[in-house]
N, C-alpha and C positions, 0 to 999 in steps of 0.2 A: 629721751627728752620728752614724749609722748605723758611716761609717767611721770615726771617731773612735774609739767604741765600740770596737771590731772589732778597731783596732790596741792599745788599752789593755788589751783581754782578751787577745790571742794574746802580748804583750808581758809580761805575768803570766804564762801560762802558759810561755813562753819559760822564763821567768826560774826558777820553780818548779822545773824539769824540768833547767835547770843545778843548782840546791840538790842535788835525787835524785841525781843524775849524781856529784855528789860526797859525799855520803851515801853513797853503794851501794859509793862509791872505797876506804872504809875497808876493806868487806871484800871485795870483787872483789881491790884491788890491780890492775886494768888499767882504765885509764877510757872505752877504748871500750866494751869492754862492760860494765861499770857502764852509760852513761850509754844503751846501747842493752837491755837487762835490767831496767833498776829499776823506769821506768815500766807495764814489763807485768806484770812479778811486783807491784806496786804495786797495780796496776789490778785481778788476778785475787783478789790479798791480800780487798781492798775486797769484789768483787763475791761474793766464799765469806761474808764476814762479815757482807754483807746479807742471806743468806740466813734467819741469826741474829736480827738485830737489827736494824733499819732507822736507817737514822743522821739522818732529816729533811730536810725542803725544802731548809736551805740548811746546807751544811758551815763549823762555827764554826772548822774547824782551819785553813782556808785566808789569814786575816789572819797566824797565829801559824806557818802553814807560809814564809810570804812572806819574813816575819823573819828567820826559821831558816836559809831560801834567801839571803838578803842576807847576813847572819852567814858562813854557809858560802863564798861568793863572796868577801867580803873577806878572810877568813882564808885558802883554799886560791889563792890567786890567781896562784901558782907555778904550780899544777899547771895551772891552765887555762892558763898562757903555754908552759907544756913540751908540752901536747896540744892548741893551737890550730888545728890539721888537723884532729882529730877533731871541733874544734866547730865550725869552716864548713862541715864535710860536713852534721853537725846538722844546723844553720841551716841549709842549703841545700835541705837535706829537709823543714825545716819549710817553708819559705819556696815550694817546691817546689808543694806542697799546697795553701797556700793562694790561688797565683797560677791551678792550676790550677781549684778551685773558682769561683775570681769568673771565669775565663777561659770558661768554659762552663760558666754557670749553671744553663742548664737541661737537662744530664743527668739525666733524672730521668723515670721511667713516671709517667703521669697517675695511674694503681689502684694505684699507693706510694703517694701524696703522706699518702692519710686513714689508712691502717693504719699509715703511718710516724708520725705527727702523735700517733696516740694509743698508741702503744706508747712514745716518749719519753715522752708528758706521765703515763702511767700509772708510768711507772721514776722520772721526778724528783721524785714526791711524798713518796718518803724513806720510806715502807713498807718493813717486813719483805717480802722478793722471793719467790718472785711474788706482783705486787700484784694487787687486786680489779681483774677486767675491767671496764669502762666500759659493752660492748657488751653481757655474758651477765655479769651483776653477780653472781649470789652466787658464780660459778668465778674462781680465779685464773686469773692468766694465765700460763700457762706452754708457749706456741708463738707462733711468730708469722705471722698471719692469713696472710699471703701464700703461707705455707708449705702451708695447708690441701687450695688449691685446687689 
């Protein structure tokens, strides 16, 4: 079930990140770099904005972003046949990534595993960034533990 999972989220997420890819094509005008550009300026977009305003546990734009991504796919479908190199290199990059995680699992220092664990679960709570530390509660969090020592 696990993998199941695993493939239906990176599969979504695939899928999303072609939508961007072609979003970003209108104003790049070049779809490689559109489709290698949009998700970091997306991501940095996002992360300046939680500084602001916390957007909550779970992002309601992502059923309505899926859409827009499907929309975009069937409409531009030229352009992904005229740049089909650029998106197996993608895909292969993504694909890449993921074979190398499940390939060697357990990359990973034992004294990451607890300051890893609670610096994600304290950022997915959808607070205004930096969130309340878990460990020294009334400070935010704004370093990461590992980095201290």
């Amino acid at each position: 079930m696990a993998l199941l999972s695993l493939l239906i989220t990176s599969g979504l997420i695939w899928f999303n990140l072609v939508g961007l890819g072609l979003l970003a094509n209108y104003f790049a005008k070049n779809y490689a770099v559109s489709r290698v550009s949009a998700p970091i300026l997306l991501c940095l977009f996002f992360l300046f904005m939680e500084h602001f305003w916390g957007f909550g546990a779970r992002p309601v734009f992502l059923p309505f972003s899926t859409i827009i991504s499907g929309w975009l796919i069937w409409k531009e479908r030229s352009t992904l046949r005229q740049n089909i190199g650029v998106e197996v290199a993608f895909t292969m990059g993504f694909l890449y990534c993921l074979v190398w995680r499940y390939a060697f699992p357990d990359i990973n220092l034992v004294g990451e595993q607890m300051p890893d664990l609670v610096f994600i679960s304290d950022y997915m709570s959808g607070m205004r960034l930096p969130p309340v530390d878990r460990w020294v509660p009334p400070f935010r969090q704004d370093f990461y533990y590992s980095f201290k020592h």
